[in-house]
C-alpha positions as CSV (number, residue, x, y, z in Angstrom):
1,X,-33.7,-6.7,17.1
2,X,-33.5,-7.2,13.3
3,X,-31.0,-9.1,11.7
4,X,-29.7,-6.6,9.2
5,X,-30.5,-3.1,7.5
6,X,-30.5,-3.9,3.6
7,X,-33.4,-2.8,2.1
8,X,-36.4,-5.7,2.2
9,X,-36.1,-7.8,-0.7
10,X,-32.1,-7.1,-1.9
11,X,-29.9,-9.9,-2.7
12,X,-26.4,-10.2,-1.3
13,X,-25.3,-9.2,-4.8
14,X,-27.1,-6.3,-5.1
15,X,-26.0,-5.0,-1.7
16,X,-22.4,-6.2,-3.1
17,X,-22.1,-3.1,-5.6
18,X,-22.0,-0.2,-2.8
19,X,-18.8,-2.3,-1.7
20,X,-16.5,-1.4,-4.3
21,X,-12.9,-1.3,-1.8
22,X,-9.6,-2.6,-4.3
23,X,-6.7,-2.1,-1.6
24,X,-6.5,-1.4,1.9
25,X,-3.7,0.8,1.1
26,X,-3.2,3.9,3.0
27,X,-4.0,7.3,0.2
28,X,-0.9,9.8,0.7
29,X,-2.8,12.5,2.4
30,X,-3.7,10.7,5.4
31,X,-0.2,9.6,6.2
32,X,0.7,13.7,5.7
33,X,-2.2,14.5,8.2
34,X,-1.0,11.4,10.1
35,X,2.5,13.0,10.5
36,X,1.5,16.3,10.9
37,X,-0.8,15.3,13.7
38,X,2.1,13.2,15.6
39,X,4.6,16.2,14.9
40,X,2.4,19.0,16.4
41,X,1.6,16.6,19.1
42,X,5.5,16.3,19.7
43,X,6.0,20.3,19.5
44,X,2.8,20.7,22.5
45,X,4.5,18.5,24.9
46,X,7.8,19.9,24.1
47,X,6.5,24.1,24.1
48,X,3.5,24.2,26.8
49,X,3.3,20.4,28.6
50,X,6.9,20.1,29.8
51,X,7.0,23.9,31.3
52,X,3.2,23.7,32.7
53,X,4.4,20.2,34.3
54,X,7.4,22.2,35.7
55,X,5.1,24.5,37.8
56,X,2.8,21.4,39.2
57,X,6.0,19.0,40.2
């Protein structure tokens, strides 16, 4: 099992510049797809789960 995949002969500053992360702050679009995702998760349970669950129970 090695150890690590840097290239042979790299020092840990030269692996450093690949790693160039400022915040950890959250860009605008993935909270929209975030919501969207939780919302048209909200409106399947709501239009097809409940019902379909009606017919099993």
């Amino acid at each position: 099992m090695t150890k690590h995949r840097a290239a042979p002969g790299t020092s840990p500053a030269e692996e450093n510049k690949f790693h160039t992360y400022t915040t950890h702050r959250i860009p605008w679009f993935v909270r929209f797809i975030w919501i969207c995702f939780w919302i048209g998760l909200v409106w399947y349970i709501v239009r097809w789960a409940i019902p379909s669950a009606k017919n099993y129970f």
